[in-house]
Backbone bond lengths (Angstrom), bond angles and torsions (degrees), N, CA, C in turn:
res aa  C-N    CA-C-N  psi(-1)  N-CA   C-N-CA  omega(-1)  CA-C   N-CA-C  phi
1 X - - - 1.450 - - 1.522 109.26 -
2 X 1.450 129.54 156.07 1.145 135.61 171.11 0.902 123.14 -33.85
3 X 1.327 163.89 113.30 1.491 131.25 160.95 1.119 128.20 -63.91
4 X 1.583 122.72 -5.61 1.512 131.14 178.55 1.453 102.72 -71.57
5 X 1.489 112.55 -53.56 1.185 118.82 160.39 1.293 139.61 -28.33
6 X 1.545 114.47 -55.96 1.308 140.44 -165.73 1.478 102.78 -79.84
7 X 1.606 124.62 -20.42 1.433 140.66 -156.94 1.563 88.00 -98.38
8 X 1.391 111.41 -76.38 1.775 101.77 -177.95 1.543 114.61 -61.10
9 X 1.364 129.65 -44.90 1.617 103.01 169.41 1.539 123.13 -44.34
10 X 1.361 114.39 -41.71 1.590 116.97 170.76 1.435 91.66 -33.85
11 X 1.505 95.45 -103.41 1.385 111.38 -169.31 1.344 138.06 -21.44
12 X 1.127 103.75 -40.67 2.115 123.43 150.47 1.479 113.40 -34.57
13 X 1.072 97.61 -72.86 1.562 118.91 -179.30 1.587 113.53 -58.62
14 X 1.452 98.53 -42.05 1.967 101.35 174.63 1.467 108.78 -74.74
15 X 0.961 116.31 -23.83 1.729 121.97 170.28 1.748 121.24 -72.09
16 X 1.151 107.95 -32.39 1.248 131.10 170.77 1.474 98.21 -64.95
17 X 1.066 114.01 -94.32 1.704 127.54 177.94 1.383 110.53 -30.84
18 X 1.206 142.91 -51.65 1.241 143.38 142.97 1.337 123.84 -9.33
19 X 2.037 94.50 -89.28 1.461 90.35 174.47 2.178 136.76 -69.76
20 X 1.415 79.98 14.72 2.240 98.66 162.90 1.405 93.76 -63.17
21 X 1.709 107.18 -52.05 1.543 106.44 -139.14 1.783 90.35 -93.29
22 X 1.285 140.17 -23.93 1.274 134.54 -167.35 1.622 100.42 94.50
23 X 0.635 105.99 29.45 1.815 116.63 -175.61 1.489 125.27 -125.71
24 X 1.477 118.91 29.15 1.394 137.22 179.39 1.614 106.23 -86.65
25 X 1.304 125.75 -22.50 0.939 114.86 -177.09 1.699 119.69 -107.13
26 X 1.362 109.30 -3.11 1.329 125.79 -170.61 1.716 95.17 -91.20
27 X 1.445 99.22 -60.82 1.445 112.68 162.68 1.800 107.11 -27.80
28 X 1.020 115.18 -83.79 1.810 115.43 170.50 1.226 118.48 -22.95
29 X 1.119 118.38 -47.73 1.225 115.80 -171.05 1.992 107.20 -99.32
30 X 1.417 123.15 13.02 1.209 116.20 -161.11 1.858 76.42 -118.25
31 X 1.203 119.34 -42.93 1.350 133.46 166.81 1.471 116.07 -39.32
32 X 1.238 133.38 -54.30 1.143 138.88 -156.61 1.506 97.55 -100.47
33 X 1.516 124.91 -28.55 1.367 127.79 154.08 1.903 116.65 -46.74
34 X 1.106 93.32 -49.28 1.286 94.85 178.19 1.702 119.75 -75.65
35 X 0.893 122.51 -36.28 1.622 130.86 165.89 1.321 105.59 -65.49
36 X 1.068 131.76 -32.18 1.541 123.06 165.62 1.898 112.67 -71.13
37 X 1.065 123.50 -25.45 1.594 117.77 -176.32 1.874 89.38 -96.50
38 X 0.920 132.23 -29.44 1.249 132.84 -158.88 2.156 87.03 -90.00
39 X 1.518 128.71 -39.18 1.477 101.06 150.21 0.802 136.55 -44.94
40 X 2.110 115.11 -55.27 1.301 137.27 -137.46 1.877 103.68 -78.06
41 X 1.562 94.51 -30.51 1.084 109.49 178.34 1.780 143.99 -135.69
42 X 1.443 102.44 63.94 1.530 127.95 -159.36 1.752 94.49 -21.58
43 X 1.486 103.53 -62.53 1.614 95.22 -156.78 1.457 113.71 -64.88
44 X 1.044 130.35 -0.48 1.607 139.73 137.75 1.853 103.01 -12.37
45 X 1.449 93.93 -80.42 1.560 114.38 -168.41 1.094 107.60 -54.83
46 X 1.697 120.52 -46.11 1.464 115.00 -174.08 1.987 125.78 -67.44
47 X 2.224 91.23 -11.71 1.775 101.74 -155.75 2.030 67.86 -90.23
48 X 1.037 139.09 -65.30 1.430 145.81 -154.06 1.319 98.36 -61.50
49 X 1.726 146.76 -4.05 1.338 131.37 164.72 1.537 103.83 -106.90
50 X 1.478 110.80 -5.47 1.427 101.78 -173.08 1.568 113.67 -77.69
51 X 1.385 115.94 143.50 1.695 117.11 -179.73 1.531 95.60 -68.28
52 X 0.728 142.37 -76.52 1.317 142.03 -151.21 1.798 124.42 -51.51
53 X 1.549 106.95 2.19 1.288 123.51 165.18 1.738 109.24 -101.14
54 X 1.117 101.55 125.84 1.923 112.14 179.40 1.291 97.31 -67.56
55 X 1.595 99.18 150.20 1.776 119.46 -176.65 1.895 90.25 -46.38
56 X 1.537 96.43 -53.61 1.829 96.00 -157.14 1.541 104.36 -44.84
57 X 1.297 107.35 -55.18 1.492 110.92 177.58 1.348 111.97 -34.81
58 X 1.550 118.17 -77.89 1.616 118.66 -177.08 1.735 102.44 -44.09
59 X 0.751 122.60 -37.16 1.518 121.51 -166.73 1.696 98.64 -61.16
60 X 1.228 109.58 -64.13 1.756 118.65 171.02 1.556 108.15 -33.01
61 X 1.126 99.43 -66.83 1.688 116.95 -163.54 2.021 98.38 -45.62
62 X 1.600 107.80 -58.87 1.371 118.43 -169.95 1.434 119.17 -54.05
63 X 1.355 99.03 -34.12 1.976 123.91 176.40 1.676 100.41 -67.15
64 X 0.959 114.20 -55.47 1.411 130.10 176.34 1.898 107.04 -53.95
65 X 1.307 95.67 -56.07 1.456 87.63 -177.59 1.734 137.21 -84.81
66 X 1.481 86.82 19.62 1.429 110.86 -163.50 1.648 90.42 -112.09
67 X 1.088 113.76 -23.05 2.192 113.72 -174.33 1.424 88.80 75.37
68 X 1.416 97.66 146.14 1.319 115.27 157.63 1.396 116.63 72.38
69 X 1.839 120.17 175.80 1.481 97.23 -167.33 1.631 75.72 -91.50
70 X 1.242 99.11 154.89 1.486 113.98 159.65 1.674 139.29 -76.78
71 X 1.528 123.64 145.68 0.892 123.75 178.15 2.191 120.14 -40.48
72 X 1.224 121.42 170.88 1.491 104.43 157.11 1.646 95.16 -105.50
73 X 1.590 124.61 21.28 2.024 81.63 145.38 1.291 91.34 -122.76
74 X 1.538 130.63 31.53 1.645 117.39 139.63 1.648 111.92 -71.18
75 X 1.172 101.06 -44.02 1.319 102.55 -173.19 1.438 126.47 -71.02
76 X 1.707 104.11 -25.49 1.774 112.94 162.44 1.272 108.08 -64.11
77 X 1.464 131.93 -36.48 1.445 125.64 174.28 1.597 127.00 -43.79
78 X 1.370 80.09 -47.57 1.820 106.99 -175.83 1.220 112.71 -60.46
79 X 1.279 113.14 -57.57 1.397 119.09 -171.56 1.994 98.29 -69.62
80 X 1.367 112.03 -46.21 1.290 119.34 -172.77 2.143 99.13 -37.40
81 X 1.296 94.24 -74.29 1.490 115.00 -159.61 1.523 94.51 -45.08
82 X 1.493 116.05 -46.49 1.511 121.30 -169.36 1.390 105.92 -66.92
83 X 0.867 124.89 -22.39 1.439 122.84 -161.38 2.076 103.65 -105.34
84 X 1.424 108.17 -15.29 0.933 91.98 161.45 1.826 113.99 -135.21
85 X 1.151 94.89 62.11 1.657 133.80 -172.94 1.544 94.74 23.28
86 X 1.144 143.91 107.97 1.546 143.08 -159.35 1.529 90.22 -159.95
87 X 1.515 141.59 27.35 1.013 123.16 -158.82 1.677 102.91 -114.17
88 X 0.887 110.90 38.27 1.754 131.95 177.59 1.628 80.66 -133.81
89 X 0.737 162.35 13.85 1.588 153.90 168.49 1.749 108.15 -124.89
90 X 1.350 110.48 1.77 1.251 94.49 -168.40 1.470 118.77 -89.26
91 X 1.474 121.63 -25.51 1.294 117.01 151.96 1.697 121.22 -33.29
92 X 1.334 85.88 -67.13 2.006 89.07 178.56 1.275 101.56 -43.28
93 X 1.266 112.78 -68.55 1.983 105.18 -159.74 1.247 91.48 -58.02
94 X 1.119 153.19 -56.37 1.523 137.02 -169.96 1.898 109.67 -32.63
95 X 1.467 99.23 -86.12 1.267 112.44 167.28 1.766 119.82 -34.79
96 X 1.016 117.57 -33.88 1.677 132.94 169.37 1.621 89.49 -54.16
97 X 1.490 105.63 -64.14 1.507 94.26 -148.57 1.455 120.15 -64.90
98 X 1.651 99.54 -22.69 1.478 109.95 -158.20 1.668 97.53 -74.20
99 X 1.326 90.53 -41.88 1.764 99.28 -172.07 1.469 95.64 -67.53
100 X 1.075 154.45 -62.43 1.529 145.44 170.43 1.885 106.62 -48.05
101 X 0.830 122.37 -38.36 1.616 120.80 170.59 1.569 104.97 -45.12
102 X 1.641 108.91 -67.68 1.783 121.47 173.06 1.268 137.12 -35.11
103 X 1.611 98.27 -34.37 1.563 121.48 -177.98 1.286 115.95 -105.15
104 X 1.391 117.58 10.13 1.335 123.50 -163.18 1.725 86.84 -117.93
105 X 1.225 120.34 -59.50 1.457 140.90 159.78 1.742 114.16 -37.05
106 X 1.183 126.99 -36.00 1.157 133.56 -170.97 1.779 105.89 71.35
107 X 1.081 115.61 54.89 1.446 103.25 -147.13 1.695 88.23 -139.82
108 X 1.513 120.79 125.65 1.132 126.16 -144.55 2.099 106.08 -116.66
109 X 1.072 138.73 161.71 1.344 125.38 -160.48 1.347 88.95 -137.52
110 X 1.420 109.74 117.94 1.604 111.33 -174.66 1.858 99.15 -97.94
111 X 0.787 161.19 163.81 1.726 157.32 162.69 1.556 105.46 -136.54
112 X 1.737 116.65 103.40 1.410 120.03 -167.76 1.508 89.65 -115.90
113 X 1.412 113.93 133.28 1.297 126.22 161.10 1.443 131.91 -110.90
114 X 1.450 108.50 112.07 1.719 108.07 -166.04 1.555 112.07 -92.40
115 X 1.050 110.83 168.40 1.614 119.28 164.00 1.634 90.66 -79.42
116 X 1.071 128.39 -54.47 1.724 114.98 -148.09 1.617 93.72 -141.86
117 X 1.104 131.69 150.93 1.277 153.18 172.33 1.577 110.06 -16.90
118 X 1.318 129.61 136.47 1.446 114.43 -175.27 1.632 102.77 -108.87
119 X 1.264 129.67 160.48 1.639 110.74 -168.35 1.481 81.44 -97.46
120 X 1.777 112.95 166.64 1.028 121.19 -177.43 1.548 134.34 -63.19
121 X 1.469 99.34 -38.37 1.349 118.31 173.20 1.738 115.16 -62.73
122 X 1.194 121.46 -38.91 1.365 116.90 166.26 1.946 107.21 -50.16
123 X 1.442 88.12 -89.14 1.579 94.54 179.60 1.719 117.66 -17.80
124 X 1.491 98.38 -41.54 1.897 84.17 178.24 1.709 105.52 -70.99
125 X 1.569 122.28 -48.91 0.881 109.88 -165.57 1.460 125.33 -66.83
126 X 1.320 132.59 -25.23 1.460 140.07 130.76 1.454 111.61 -35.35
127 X 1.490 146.98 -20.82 1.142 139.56 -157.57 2.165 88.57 -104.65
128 X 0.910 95.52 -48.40 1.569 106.92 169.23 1.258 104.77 -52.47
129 X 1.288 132.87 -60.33 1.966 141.50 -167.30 1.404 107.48 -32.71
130 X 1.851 97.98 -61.82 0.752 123.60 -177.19 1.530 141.94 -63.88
131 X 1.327 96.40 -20.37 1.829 107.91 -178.56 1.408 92.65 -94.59
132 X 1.722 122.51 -12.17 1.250 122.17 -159.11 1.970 89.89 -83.06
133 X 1.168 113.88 -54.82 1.597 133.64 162.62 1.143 110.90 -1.94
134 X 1.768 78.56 -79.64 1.831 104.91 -155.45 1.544 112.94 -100.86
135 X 1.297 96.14 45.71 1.849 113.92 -178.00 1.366 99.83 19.58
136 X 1.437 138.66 52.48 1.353 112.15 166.39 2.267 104.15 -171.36
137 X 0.795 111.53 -171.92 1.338 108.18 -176.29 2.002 96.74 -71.85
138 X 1.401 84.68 159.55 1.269 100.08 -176.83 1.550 114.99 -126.22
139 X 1.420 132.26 146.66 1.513 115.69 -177.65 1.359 87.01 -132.71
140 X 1.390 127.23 139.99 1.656 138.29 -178.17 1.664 108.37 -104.93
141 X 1.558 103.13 115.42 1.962 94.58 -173.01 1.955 68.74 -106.02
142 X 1.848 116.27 126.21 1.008 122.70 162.57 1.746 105.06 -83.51
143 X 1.051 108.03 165.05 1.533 110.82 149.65 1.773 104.97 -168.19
144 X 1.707 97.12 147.93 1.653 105.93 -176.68 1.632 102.16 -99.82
145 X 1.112 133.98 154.75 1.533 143.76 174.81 0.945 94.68 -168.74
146 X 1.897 119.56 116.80 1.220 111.80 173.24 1.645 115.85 -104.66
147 X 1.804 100.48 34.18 1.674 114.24 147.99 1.292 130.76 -78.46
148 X 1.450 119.48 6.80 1.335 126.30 -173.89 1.654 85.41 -97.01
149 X 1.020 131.27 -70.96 1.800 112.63 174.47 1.058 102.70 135.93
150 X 1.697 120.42 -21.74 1.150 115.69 -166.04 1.986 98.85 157.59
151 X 1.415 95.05 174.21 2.182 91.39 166.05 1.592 97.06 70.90
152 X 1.567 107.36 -132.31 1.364 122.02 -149.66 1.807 111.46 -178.44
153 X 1.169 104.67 143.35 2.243 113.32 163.13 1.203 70.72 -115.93
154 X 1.651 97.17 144.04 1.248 119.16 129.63 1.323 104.38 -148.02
155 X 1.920 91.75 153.65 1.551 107.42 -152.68 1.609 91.48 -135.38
156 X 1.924 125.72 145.10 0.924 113.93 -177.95 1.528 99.64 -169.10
157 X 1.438 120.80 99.02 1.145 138.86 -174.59 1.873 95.10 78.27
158 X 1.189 110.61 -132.99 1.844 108.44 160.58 1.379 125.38 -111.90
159 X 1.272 90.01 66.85 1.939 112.10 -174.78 1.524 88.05 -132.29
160 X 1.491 122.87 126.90 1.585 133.52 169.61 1.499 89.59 -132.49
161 X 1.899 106.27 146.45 0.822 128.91 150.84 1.296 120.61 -103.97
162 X 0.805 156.53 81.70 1.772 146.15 174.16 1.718 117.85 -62.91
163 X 1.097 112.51 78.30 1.472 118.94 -175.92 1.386 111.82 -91.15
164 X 1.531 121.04 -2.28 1.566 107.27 167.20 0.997 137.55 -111.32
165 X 1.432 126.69 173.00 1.492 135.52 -126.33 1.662 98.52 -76.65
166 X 1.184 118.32 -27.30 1.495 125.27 164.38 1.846 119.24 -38.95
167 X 1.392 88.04 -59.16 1.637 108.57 -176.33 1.207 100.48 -94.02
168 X 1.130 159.27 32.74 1.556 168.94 133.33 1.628 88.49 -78.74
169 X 1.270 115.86 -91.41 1.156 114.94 -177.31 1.506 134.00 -13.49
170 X 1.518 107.45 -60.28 1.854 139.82 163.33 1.724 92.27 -30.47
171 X 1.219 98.97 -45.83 1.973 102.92 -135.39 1.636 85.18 -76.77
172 X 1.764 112.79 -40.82 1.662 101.48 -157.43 1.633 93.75 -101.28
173 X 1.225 138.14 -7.36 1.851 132.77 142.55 1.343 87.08 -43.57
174 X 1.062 147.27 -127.09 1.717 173.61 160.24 1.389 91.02 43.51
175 X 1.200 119.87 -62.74 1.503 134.32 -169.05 1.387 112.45 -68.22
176 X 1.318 120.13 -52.84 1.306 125.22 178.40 2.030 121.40 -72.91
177 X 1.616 101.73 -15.17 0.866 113.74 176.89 1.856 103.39 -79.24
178 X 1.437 112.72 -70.45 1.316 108.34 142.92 1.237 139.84 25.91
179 X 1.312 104.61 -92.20 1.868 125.22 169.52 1.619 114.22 -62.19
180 X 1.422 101.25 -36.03 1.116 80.60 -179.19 2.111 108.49 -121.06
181 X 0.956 104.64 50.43 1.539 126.88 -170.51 2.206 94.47 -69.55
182 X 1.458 94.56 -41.11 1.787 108.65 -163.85 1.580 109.53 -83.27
183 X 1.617 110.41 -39.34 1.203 115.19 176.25 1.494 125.44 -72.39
184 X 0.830 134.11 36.20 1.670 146.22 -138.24 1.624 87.59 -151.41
């Protein structure tokens, strides 16, 4: 079967089970905990597909990599996936769920990239603009890189703006290379 497939039915179903318990949103955020240690730390993924680690173990490890004590339909997940060895899928269903959590929520993921630190009070009031926009809640993934040069990305579903001085730059190299690509 697909695994793309196999990743959003999870996640369907873990959203479901969730919202029985009032726990869809704890879940989101216990989810996205876990997709962050499961980047931060590849051999995670490789110790949780290996046979030679006991269910109990992976079970520890997943609780652990989630922070905090966990919900029981984090923990029905856990045991779920383990029990029907899906643990090469568990990134996806993570990411499945969150992205079905978002769309279920109406709840939209803005990703702004600064040259330098943004003060707080801006960011909310852009965080407001924006839910004002996109008729619906808004969640802000900031990030600073001070390779952008200056300006701003902003990214929102698969709509990018690249407004800084970095990617200004890119655009009129490209262009000027371009024009004069023949005269050479």
């Amino acid at each position: 079967m697909n695994e793309g497939l196999i990743s959003k039915r999870y996640a369907k179903a873990l959203y479901q089970y969730a919202e029985q318990r009032h726990e869809e949103q704890a879940l989101y955020n216990r989810m996205k905990a876990l997709l962050e240690s499961l980047h931060a730390f590849p051999e995670l993924h490789e110790t949780l597909c290996s046979p030679m680690v006991s269910a109990g173990e992976k079970e520890t490890l997943l609780c652990h990599a989630a922070k905090d004590s966990p919900e029981e339909s984090y923990l029905g997940f856990v045991r779920l996936i383990l029990a029907n060895r899906r643990e090469k899928s568990l990134m996806k269903i993570a990411l499945s769920y969150t992205e079905y959590y978002l769309r279920k929520k109406r709840i939209s993921v803005v990703h702004l990239t600064f040259a330098t630190e943004m003060p707080q009070k801006i960011l909310s009031r852009m965080q407001d603009d924006f839910a004002r926009i996109t008729h619906g809640e808004v969640e802000l993934s900031v990030r600073t890189d001070p390779s952008v040069g200056g300006g701003f990305i902003f990214q929102i579903h698969d709509r990018r703006l690249d407004a800084s001085v970095a990617g200004q730059l890119a655009r009129m190299r490209k262009q000027i290379l371009e024009e004069n690509k023949y005269s050479l």
